[in-house]
C-alpha positions as CSV (number, residue, x, y, z in Angstrom):
1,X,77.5,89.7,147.5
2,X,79.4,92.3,150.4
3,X,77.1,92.3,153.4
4,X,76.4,95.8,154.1
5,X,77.0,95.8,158.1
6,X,80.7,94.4,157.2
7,X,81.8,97.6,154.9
8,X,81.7,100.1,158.1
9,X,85.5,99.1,159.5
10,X,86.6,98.4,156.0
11,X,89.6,101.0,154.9
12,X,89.4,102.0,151.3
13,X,87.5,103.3,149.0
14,X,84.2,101.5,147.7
15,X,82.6,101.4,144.4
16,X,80.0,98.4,143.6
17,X,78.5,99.0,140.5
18,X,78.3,97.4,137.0
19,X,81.7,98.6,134.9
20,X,83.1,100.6,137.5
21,X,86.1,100.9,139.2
22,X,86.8,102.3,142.0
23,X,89.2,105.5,142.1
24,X,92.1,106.0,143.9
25,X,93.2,109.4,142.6
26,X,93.4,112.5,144.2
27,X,90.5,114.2,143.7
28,X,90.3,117.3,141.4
29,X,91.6,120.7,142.3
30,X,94.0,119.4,145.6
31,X,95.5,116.1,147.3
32,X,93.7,116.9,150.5
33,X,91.2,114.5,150.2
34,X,93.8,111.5,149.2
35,X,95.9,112.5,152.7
36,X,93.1,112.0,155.0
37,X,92.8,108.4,153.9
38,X,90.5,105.5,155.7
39,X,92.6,105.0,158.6
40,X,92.8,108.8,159.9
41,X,89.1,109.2,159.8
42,X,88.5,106.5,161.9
43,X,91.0,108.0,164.5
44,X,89.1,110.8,164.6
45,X,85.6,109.7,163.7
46,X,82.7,110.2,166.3
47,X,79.3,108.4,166.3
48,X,75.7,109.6,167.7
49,X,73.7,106.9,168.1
50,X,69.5,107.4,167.6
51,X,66.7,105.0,168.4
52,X,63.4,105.4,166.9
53,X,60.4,104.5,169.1
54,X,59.0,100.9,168.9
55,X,56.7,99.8,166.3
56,X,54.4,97.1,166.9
57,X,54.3,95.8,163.6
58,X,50.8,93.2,163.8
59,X,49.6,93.5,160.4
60,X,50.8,93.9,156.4
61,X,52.0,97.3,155.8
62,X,52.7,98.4,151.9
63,X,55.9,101.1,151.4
64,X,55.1,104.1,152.6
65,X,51.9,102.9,154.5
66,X,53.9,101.6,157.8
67,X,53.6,103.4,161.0
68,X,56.4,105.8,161.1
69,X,58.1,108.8,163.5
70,X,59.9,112.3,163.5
71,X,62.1,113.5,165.8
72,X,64.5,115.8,166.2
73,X,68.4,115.1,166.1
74,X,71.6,117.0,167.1
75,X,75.0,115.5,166.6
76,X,76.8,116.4,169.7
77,X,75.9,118.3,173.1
78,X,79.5,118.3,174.4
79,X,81.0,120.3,171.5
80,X,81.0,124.1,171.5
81,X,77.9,125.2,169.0
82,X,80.0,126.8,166.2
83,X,81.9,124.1,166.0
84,X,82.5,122.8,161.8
85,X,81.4,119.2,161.6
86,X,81.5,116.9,158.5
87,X,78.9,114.4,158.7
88,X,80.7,111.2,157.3
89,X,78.1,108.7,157.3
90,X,75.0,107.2,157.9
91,X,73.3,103.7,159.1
92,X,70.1,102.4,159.8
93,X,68.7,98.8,160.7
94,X,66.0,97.6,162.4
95,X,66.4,95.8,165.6
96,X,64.2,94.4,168.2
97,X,63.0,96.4,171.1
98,X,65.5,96.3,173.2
99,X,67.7,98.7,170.6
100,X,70.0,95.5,170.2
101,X,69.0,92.5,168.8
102,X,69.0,92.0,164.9
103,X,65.4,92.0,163.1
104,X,65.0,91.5,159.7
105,X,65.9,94.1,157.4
106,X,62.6,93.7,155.6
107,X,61.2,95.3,158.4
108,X,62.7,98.5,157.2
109,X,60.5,100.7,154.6
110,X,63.3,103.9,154.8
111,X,64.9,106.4,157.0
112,X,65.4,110.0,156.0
113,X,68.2,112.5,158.1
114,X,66.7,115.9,157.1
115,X,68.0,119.6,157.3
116,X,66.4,123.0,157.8
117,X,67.8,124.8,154.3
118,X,67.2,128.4,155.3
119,X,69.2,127.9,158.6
120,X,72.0,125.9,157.1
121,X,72.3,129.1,154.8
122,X,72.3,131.2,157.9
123,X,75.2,129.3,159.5
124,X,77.4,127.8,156.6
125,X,76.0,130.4,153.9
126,X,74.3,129.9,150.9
127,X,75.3,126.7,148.9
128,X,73.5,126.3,145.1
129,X,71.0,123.7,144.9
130,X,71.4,122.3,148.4
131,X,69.0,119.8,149.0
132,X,67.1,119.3,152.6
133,X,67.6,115.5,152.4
134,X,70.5,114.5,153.5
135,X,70.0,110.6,153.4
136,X,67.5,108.0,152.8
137,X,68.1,104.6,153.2
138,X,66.0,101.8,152.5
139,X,65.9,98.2,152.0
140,X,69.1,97.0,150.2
141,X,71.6,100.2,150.9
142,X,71.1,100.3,154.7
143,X,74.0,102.8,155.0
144,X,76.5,105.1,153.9
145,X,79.6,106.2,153.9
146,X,81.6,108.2,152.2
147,X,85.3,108.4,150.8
148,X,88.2,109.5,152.9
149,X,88.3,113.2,153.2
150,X,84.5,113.9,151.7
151,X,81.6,115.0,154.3
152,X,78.4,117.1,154.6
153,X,79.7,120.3,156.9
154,X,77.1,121.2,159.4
155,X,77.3,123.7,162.8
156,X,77.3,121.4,165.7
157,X,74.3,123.5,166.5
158,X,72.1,122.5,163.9
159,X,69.4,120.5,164.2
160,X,67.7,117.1,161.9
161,X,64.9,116.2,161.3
162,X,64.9,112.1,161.4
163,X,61.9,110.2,159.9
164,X,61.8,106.5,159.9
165,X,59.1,104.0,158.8
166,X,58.6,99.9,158.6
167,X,57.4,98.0,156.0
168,X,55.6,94.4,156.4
169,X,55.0,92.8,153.1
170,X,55.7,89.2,154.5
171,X,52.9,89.2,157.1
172,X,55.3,89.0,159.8
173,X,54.5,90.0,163.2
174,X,57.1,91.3,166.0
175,X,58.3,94.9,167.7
176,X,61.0,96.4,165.8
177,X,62.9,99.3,165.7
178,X,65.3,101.7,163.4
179,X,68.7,101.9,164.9
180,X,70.6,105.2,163.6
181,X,74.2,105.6,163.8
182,X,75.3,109.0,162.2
183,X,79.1,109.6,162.1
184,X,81.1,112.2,162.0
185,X,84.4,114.1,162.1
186,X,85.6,117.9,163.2
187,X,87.2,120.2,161.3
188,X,89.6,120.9,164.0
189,X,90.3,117.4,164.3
190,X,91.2,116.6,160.3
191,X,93.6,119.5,160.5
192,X,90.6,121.8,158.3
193,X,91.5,119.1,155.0
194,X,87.7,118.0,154.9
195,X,86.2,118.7,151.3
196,X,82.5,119.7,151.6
197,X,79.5,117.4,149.3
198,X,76.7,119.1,148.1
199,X,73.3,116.6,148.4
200,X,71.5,116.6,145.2
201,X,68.9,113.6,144.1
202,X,67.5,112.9,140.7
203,X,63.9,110.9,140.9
204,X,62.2,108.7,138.5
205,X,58.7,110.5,137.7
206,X,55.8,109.1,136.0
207,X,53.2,111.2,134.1
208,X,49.6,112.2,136.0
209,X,48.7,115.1,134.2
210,X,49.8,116.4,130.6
211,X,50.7,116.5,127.2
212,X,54.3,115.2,127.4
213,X,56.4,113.2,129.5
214,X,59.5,115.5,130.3
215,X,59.8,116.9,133.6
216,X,59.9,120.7,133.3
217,X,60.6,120.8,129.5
218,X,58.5,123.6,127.8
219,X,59.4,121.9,123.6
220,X,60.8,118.8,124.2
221,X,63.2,117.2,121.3
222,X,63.2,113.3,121.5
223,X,66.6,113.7,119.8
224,X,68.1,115.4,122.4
225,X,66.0,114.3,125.9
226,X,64.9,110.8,124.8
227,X,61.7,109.2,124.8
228,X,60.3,110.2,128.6
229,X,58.5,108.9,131.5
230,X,55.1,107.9,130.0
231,X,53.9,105.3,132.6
232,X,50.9,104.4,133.6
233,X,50.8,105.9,136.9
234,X,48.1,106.9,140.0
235,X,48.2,110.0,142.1
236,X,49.8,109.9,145.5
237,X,51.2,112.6,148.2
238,X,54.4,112.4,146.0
239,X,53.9,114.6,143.1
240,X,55.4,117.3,141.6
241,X,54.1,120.1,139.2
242,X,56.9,121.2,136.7
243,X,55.0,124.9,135.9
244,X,54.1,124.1,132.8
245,X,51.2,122.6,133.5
246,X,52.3,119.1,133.8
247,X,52.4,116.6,137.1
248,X,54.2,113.9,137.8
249,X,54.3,111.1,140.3
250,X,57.7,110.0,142.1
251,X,55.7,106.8,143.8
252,X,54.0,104.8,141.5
253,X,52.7,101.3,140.5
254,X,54.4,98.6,138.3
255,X,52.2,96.4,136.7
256,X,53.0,92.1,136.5
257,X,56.3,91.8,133.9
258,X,59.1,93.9,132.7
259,X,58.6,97.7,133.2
260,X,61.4,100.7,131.9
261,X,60.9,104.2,133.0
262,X,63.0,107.1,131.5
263,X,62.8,110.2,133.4
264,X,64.8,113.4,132.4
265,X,66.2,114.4,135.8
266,X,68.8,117.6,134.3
267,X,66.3,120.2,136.3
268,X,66.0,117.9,138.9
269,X,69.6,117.0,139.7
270,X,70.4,121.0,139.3
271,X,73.6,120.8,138.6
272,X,75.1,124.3,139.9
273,X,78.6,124.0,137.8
274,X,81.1,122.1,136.3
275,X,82.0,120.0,139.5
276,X,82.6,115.9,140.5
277,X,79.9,113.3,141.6
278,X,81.4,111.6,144.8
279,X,78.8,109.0,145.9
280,X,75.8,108.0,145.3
281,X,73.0,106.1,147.1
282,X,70.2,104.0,145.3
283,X,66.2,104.1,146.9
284,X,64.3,101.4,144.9
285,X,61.7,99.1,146.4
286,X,61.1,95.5,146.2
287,X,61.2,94.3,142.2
288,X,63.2,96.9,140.6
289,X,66.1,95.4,138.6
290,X,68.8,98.2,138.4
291,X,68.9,102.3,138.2
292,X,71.0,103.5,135.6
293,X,72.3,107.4,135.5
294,X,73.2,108.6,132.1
295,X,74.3,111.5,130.6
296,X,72.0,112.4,127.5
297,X,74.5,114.7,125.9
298,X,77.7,112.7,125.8
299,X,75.1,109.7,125.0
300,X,76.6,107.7,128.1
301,X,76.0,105.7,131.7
302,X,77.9,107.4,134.6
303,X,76.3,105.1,136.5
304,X,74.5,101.8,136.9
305,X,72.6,99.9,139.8
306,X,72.1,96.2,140.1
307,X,69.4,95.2,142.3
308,X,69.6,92.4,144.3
309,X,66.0,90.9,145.6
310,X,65.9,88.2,148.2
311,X,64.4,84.7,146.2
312,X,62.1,83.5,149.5
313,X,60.7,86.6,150.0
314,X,59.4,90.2,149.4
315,X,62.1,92.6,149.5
316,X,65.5,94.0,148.6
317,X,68.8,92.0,149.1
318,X,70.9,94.7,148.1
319,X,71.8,97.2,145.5
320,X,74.7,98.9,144.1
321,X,76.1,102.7,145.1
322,X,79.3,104.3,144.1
323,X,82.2,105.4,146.1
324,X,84.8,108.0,144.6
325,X,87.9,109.8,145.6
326,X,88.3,110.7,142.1
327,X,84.7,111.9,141.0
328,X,82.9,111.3,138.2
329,X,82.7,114.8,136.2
330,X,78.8,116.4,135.6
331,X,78.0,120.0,134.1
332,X,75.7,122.2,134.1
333,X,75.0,122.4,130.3
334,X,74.5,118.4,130.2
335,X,71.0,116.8,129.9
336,X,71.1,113.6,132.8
337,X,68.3,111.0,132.6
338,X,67.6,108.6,134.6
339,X,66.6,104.8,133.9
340,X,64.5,102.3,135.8
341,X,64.0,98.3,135.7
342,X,61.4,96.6,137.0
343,X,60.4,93.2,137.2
344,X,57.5,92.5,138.9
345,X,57.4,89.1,138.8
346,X,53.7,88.8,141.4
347,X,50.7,88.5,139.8
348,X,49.5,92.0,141.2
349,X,50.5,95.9,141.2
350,X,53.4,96.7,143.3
351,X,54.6,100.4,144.6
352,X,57.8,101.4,143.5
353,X,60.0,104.6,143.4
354,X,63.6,105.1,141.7
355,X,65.8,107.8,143.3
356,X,69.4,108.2,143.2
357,X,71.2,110.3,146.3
358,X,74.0,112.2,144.7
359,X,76.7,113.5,146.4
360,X,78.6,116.3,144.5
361,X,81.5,118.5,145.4
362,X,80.6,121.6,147.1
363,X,83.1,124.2,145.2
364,X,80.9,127.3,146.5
365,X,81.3,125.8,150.3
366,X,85.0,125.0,149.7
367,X,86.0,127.8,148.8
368,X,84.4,129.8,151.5
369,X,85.8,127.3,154.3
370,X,89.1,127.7,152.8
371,X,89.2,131.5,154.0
372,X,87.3,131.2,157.0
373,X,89.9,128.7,157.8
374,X,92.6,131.0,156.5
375,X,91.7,133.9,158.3
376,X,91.5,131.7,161.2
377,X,87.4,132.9,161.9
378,X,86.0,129.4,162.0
């Protein structure tokens, strides 16, 4: 297994996931990307450093039932405000009230780095299908990073939104905090050679209401979108009606033994054009087996998940994400769907969720950077 905490420092480019290989191309469309390689990001790479409050953790908390916290988050106050940043990566682990000393990680239920959409628009300009979440990390991917070259372009005056939240399903007792480290680079810095990534998610959904089990499909065909999400499933604060009369659930309950979801994700990924997938980060909870991405009409996996759970206790080891310099190629025609494992292995119900964090290359962004930069306006 690779410890999570030892990848930051590593130069490189990381994949871990089962059959695939890390790239070490170009990426499509320009060598720009390949130039700025591991070891000229981290000359120029900054780090702001958040600390959630302290959570006095005295009692079992289930996911999403811990005591949590928002607050707001700017990268830098020393920078001029229209500066072009490229958020590079993100970690989170708990630690003990003094901000330093290690905790448990199964202390750690998730932490979400959130963006106001309709101001980003404002100040970068309108990018297709940009998502407000910008990471979530959870037990077993506690951060993120991605290739040399690749970021999330934000103002240095925007603001985040940063939510965090603990867990306790091992009855432990202690204070504990999140740690956040959020890095980044500036344009001005990286000679204006950054590639923009475009946050996209596809979620696991389970049936509450309706007739068929396909996420926003008016007349599905099992032919073409598979045999759908038609789990047992209970309501919660995390559903979503797909206008045609129809809800789903994105948190719901496994029951003891071996459980596969199928969800078809093609509306929710929202693929905006024929473009690359660049990383991706895995959100499962405790149980879950693996998280497979596949692409329905070529009728294969882009990408698959292992999960790793710890064998003395409740909670996630690890799981697999993908790294790419190269890309893995999506389209806008394709159907994507989205498979989940579980193996609940307890004698009772347990909560569980199944997202993939996709990062894809942001052509619309790129392009417009490319003559802000060339006109010499940013």
């Amino acid at each position: 297994m690779v410890e999570r905490s030892a990848l930051w420092g590593l130069g490189g480019i990381i994949a871990l996931g089962a059959g695939f290989v890390a790239a070490t191309g170009c990426a499509p469309g320009g060598s720009a990307a390949a130039e700025l390689d591991a070891a000229t990001i981290e000359k120029v790479r900054r780090t702001t450093t958040v600390l959630s409050k302290v959570y006095e953790v005295d009692q079992p908390y289930r996911s999403m039932m811990g005591p949590w916290e928002q607050q707001e988050v700017r990268l830098a106050q020393d920078i001029d405000d229209d500066a072009l940043l490229f958020i590079t990566g993100y970690r989170a682990v708990m630690v003990g009230a003094d901000g330093e000393t290690s905790m448990p990680q199964d202390f750690m239920c998730h932490s979400n780095l959130d963006i106001d959409v309709a101001r980003h628009g404002e100040i970068m300009g309108p990018s297709t299908g940009f998502s407000p979440r910008l990471f979530t990390l959870s037990q077993g991917q506690l951060e993120v990073r991605f290739p040399p070259g690749f970021g999330i372009p934000v103002r240095a005056s925007e603001a985040m939104s940063l939510t965090t939240q603990v867990l306790n399903l091992n009855n432990q007792t202690a204070d504990v905090r999140h740690r956040i480290a959020i890095e980044y680079v500036t344009d001005t810095e990286t000679g204006g050679a950054m590639r923009p990534l475009l946050p996209a998610a596809a979620y696991g959904l389970a049936l509450l209401e309706g007739d068929s089990g396909h996420f926003g499909v008016a007349t599905p065909d099992q032919e073409v979108h598979g045999p759908g999400c038609l789990v047992e499933a209970t309501a919660s604060d995390h559903a979503y009606e797909d206008g045609l009369g129809r809800t789903f659930s994105g948190h719901w309950q496994v029951p003891p033994g071996r459980q596969e979801n199928r969800t078809l994700v093609t509306q929710l990924m929202r693929v905006p054009y024929e473009t690359t997938i660049h990383y991706i980060a895995v959100h499962l909870h405790p149980f879950a087996e693996s998280l497979e991405l596949r692409d329905l009409t070529e009728d294969r996996t882009l990408f698959r998940s292992e999960a790793q759970n710890y064998e003395d206790r409740i909670g996630l080891a690890n799981v697999d994400y993908l790294a790419s310099v190269e890309g893995i190629p999506v389209y806008p025609d394709h159907e994507y769907e989205l498979l989940s494992v579980y193996d609940n292995s307890s004698s009772e119900m347990q909560d569980s969720m199944a997202v993939m964090y996709i990062y894809l290359r942001d052509l619309e962004t790129e392009k417009r950077l490319s003559e802000i930069r060339s006109d010499g306006s940013g």
